[in-house]
Structure formats: C-alpha cells, structure tokens
C-alpha positions as CSV (number, residue, x, y, z in Angstrom):
1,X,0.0,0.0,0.0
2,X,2.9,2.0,0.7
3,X,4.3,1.7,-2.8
4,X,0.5,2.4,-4.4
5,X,0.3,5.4,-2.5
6,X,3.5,7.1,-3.0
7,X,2.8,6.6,-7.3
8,X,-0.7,7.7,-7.0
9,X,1.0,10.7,-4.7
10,X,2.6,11.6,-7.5
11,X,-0.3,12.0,-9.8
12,X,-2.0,13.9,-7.3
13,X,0.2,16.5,-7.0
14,X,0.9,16.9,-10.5
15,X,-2.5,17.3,-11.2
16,X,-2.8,19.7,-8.4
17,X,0.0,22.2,-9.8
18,X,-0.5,21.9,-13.1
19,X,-3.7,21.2,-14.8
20,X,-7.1,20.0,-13.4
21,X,-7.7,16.3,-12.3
22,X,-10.1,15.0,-14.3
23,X,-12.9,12.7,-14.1
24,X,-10.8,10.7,-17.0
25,X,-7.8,10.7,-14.9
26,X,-9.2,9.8,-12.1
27,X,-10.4,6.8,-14.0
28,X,-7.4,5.7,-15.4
29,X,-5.4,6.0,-12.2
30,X,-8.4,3.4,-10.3
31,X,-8.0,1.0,-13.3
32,X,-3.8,1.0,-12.6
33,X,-4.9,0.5,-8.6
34,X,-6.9,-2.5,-9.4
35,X,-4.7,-3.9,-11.9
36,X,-1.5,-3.7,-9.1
37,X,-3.8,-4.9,-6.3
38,X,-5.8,-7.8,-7.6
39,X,-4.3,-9.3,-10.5
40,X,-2.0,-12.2,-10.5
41,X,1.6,-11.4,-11.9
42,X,0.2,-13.5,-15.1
43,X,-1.9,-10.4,-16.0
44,X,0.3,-7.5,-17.2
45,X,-0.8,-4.0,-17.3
46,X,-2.2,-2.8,-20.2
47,X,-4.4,0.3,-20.6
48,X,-7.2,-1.5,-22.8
49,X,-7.8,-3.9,-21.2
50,X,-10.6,-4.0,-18.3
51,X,-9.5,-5.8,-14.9
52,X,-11.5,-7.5,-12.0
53,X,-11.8,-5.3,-8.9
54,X,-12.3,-7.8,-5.9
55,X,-13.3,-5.3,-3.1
56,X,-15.7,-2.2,-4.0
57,X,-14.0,1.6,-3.2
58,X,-16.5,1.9,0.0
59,X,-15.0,-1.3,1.5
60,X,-11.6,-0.8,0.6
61,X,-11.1,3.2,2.0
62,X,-11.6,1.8,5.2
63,X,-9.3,0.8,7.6
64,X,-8.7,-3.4,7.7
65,X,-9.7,-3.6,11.0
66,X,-13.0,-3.0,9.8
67,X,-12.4,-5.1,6.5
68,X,-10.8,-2.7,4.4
69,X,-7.5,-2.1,2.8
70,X,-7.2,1.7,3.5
71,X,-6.9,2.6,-0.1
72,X,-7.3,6.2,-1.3
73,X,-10.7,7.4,-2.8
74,X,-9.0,8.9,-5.8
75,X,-11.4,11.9,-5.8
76,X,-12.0,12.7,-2.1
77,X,-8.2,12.7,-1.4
78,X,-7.9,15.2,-3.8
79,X,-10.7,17.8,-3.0
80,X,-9.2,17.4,0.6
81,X,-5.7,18.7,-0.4
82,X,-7.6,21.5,-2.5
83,X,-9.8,21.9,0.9
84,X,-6.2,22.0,2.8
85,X,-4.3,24.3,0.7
86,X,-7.3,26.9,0.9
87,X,-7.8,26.6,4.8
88,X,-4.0,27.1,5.4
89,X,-4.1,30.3,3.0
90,X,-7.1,31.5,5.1
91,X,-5.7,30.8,8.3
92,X,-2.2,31.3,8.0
93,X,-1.9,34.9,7.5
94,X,1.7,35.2,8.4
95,X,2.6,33.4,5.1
96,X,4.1,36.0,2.6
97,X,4.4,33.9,-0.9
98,X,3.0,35.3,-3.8
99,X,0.7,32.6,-4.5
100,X,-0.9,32.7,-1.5
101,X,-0.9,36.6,-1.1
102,X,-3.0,36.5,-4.4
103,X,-5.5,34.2,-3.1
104,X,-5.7,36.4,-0.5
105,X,-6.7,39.5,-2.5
106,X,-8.8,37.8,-4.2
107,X,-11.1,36.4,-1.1
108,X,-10.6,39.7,0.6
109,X,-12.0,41.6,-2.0
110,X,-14.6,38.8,-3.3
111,X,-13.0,38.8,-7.0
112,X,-11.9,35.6,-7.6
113,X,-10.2,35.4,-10.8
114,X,-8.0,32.0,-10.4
115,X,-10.6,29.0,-11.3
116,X,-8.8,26.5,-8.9
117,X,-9.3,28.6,-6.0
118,X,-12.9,29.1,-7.4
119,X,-12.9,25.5,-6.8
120,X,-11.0,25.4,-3.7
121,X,-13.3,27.5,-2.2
122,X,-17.0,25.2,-3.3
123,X,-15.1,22.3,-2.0
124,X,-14.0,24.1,0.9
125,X,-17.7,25.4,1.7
126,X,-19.3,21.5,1.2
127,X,-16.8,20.7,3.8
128,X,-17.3,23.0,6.5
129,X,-21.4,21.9,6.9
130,X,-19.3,18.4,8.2
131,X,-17.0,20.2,10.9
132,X,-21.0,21.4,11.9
133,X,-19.8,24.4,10.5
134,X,-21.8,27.3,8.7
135,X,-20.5,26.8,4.8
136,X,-20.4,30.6,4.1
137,X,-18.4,32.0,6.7
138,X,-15.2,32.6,5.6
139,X,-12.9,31.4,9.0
140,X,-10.0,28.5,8.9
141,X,-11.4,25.3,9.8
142,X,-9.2,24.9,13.2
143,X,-8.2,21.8,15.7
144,X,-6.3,22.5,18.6
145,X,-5.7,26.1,17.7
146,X,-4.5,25.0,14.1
147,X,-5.6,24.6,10.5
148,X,-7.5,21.1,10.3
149,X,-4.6,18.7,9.3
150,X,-4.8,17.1,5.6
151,X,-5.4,13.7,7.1
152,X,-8.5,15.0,9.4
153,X,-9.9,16.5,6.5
154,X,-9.8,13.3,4.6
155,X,-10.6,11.2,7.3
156,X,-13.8,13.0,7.7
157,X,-14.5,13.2,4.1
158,X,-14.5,9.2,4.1
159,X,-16.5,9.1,7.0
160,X,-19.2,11.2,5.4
161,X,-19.4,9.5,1.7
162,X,-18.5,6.1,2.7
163,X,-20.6,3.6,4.8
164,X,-18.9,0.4,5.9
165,X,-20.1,-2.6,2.9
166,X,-20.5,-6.2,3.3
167,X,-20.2,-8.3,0.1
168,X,-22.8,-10.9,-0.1
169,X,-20.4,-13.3,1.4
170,X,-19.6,-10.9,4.0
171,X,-23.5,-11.0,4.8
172,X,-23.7,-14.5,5.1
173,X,-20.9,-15.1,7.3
174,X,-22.1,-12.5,9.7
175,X,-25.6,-14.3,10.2
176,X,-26.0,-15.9,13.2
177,X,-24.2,-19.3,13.5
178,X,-25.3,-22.8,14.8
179,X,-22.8,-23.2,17.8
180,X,-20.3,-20.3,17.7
181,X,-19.7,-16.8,16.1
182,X,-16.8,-17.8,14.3
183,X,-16.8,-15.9,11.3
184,X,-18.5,-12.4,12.2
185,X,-17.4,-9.5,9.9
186,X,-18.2,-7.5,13.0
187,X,-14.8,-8.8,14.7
188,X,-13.0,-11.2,12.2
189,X,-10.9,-8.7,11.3
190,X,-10.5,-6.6,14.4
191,X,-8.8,-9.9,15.6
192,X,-6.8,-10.7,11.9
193,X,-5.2,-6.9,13.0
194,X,-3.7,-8.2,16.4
195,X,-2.2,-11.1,13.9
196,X,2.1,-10.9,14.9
197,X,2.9,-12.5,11.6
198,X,2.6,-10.0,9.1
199,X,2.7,-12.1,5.9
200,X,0.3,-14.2,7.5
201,X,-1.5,-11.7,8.2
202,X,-2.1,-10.4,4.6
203,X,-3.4,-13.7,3.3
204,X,-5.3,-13.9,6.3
205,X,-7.2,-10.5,5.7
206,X,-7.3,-11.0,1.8
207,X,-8.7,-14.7,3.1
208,X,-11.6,-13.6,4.5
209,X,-12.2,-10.0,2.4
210,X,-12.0,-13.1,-0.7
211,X,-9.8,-10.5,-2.3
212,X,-6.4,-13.2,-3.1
213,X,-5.0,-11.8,-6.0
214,X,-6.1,-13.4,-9.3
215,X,-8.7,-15.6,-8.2
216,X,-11.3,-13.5,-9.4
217,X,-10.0,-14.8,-13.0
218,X,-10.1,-18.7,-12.4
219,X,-12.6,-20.1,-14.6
220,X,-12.4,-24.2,-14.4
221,X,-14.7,-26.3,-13.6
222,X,-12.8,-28.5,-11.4
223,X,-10.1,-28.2,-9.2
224,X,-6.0,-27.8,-10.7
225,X,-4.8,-30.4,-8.0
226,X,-7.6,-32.8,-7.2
227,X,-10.0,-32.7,-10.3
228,X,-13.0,-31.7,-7.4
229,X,-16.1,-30.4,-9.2
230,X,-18.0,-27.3,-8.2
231,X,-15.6,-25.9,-6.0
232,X,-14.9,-22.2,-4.8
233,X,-11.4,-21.8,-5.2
234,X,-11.3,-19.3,-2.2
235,X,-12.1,-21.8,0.2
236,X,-11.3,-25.1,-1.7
237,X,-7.6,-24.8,-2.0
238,X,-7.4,-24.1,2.0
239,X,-9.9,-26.6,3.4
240,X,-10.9,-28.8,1.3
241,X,-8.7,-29.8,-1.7
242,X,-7.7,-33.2,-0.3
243,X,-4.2,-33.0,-2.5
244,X,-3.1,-29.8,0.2
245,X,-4.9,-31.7,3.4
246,X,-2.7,-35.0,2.6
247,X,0.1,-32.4,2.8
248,X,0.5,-31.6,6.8
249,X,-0.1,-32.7,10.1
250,X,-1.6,-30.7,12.6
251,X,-0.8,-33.0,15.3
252,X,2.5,-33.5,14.1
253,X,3.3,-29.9,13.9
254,X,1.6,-28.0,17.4
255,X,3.6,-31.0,19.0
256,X,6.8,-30.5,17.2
257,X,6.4,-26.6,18.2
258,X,5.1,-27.5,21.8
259,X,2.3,-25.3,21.3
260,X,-1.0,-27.0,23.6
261,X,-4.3,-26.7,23.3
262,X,-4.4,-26.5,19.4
263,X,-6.9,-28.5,17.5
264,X,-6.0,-31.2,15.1
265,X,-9.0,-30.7,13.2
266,X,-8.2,-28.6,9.6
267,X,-11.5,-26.7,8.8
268,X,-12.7,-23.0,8.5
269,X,-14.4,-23.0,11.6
270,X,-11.7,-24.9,13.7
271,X,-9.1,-22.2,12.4
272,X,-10.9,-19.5,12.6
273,X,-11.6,-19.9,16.9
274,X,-7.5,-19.7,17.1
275,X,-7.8,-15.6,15.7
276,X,-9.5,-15.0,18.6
277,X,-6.9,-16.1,21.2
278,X,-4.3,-13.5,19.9
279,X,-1.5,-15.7,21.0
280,X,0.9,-17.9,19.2
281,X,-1.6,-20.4,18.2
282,X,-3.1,-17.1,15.8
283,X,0.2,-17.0,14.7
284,X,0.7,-20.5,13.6
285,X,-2.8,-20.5,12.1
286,X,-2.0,-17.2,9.8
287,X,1.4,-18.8,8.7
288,X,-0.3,-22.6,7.3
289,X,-2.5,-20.0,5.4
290,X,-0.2,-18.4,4.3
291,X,2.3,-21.5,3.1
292,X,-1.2,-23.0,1.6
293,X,-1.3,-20.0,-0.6
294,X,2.4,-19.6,-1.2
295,X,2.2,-23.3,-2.9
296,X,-1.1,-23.1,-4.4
297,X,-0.5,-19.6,-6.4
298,X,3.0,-20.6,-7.4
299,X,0.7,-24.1,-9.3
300,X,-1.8,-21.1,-10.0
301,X,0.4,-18.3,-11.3
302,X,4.2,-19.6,-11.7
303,X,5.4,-17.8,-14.9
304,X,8.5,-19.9,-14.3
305,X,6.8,-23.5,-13.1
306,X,8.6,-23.3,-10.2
307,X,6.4,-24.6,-7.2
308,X,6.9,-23.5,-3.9
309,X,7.3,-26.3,-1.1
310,X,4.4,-27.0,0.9
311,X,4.7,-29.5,4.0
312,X,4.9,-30.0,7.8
313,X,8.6,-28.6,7.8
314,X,8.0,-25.5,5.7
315,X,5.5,-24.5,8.6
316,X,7.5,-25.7,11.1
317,X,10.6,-23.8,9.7
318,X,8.6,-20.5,9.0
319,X,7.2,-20.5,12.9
320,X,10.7,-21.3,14.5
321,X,11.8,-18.1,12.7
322,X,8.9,-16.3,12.9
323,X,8.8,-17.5,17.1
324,X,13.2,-15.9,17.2
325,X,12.6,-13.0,15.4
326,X,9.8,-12.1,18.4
327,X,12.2,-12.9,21.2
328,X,14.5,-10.9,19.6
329,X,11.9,-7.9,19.5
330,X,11.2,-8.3,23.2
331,X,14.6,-8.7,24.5
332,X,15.7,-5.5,23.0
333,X,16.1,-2.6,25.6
334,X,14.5,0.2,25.1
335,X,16.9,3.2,23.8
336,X,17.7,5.3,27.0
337,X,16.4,9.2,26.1
C-alpha cells in the first residue's frame, strides 16, 4: 500500500499544480490501482484492457480492522488537499508567498479570478457543513488552535461518503451461526489486526475479504490439484482440496512446536476460533495460510513453473523463525532518552 500510495501521490500533486484532475484521470489512475492490487503477476498491465476489482472503493477506503485495505478514494483525497491548501491560505496569514498573497486578494475583495481557487473554495464550503460548521463564513477550519490537518480532512471526508459494505459473502458469514460466532465481519478482522505474523496476516485478511489476487480470473470447472467439481477456489484450495490436506499434520506440527491446546481438526471454523486467542496459536494458524497460498499460487500463477514447497517442515521452519525474530523484538532494551 505503501508503494501504491506514493505513485498515485505523485499523480496527485501533479494534477494539483499543473492542470485539473479529471474525471478521465481519475479513472485511469483506479484502473492502474486495481490492476496492481488484484491481479496475479500472469496479467500484465495494459491500458485497454478492463481488470476484475475484488473489493468495492466503499470497502476498501476503510481501515482493515473493519475489512478494508485503507486505499485512497481517488477523488475525495484530492478535493481534501484543494480543501487543505485553501484553509491554510485563510488561516495562515503570516505566510508572505506570492501565490498565497493572491489568493488572498482575491477572497478579501470577493473577486476571484483563479478558477482553482474558485474551486477550492465550493469544495471548501461542502466541507465545512461536516466540521457542523456554517458553509459561508469565511474562518479557517481549526483543531487544537491550528488549520485542520490534511489527514482529518480526509478522514472525515471518508466518514461522510463512505458507509462500511458487506459483500454478499460478508453478509452470510455474519448471520447468526449454529454453535459459535466464528466468522462475524463484525470482529473477524479486528482480531486478523492483532495477527504478529505479518505475511500471514495479509493472506489472512485477503482470506476472509475473498480479495487473493487473481482468483477472481479462475474459470475451471474442477479443481488444478484434485480434479473436485463445483468448487470455490477461495475456500477449496485451504480446506478442502484433499491434495493440500494429505500435505501436513496438525498434530504432528503443534507438538513438534510444543504449542498445547491447538486443534488437530483442519477446517474454517476450527481455524478461525485460534484468531481469537491472539496468541501464538493465531500465529501458527496465519502462517499454514499463508504456506497453503504460497504453494497453491506458485501451481496457480508460476510464470517460471517453479512450485513452492508445501509440507509440515515448511510450517515448522517459518514458525521457529517467525517465534526468534519475536524474542529478539522483546529482549531488546529500550533506547535510554
């Protein structure tokens, strides 16, 4: 996410300097997000083509403790750095530039020439009816005795056009269950946050937002390793493709790792109940998703038919480093001040 949103940074500022950002660019840019976030590396870009989007912009602009990815809303992030830019003109009137002292005339005297401060200034007035503010009144927008900050503004902005979306899978998993609430939306991903592993965490979150990249473009009929018929591949390849179960040995592993208490039972439900204990058995759970989807999308999506290892040891292996790496983290001091 990092890496999307320094690129699409880039766009925004240009836009912001030089020209207007158009409904068009806007466009393209959201067809090179969805491209980099949910195709498989067998799909290259390429500005004709259409591409799958797995998770809908009102899902993904929120945060993924509430199933989201935190992704941008192309748009609202730029009217709130034209709404930030104005509010710091108005508020900062220490600031001698001649750009700003020119929006400044022009407010002062109500003759606005420049058309993106004409613009900055509508956005700027649907804004301030958020803050509970009157839209017309021509004050900075303030927090703690300073211009709103650009993230505030676009928090809020998110807050006010987006509503949090289940996906119809979403839905059904958030019905009540039979015995146990095991896979409510309402704290499924709450507890896939608190997850210590961080690549298991991703494929735990993409999992259970059934946003794996490229899976959206599988089209067979029956299962690549075990010929199953009428399968979903989002929960097939982890639970029930009996080529991946023959594969690894709960038992065999939680005793190997001396971790108690851990069910030998392989199944959503089963694996699911560790997230909640937000202890090493969440850990262990996130990283045999994670080697499951390692093996199966190098089958899936090798360009080079290499196929990654999948067994008791590679789980094994990953938690023993995974286990060091956080006694190294805790056994640190603390830097003295």
């Amino acid at each position: 996410m990092s890496i999307l949103k320094s690129y699409t940074l880039s766009k925004l500022s240009y836009h912001m300097y030089l020209d207007k950002f158009t409904e068009s660019d806007i466009k393209s840019l959201n067809k090179i997000i969805t491209w980099f976030l949910w195709s498989s590396n067998l799909r290259p870009f390429e500005d004709a083509k259409s591409f799958k989007n797995t998770m809908t912009l009102s899902r993904a602009v929120h945060h993924w403790k509430n199933g989201g990815i935190s992704l941008w809303d192309m748009k609202l992030r730029n009217d709130a750095q034209h709404i930030w830019i104005l509010n710091r003109v108005i508020a900062n009137q220490d600031v001698y530039s001649p750009y700003y002292q020119s929006w400044r005339n022009q407010i002062r005297h109500n003759k606005i020439t420049s058309p993106t401060l004409k613009h900055s200034i509508l956005l700027w007035q649907q804004f301030r009816p958020i803050m509970k503010l009157p839209p017309h009144q021509m004050k900075p927008i303030l927090s703690n005795d300073e211009p709103l900050p650009l993230k505030l503004i676009y928090h809020n902005l998110i807050n006010h056009h987006h509503k949090p979306v289940l996906t119809s899978g979403q839905f059904q998993l958030s019905l009540p269950p039979t015995k146990i609430d095991f896979t409510s939306t309402r704290n499924i991903f709450y507890y896939i946050n608190s997850i210590k592993h961080h690549r298991g965490r991703n494929t735990v979150f993409r999992f259970f937002s059934r946003s794996l990249p490229g899976m959206a473009y599988i089209k067979q009929d029956s299962c690549k390793l075990c010929s199953a018929n009428d399968f979903d591949p989002h929960t097939h390849y982890f639970f029930n493709c009996r080529v991946i179960l023959n594969k690894f040995n709960l038992k065999h592993i939680t005793q190997h790792l001396q971790i108690a208490n851990y069910e030998d039972e392989w199944s959503l439900e089963k694996s699911t109940t560790h997230f909640y204990l937000c202890d090493e058995s969440s850990d262990l759970t996130a990283i045999i998703y994670h080697n499951i989807w390692k093996h199966v999308s190098s089958i899936l999506f090798s360009q080079d038919d290499k196929i990654l290892d999948f067994s008791n040891q590679s789980i094994i292996s990953d938690f023993d480093i995974h286990r060091n790496i956080l006694k190294l983290i805790n056994n640190t001091p603390t830097p003295a001040n």
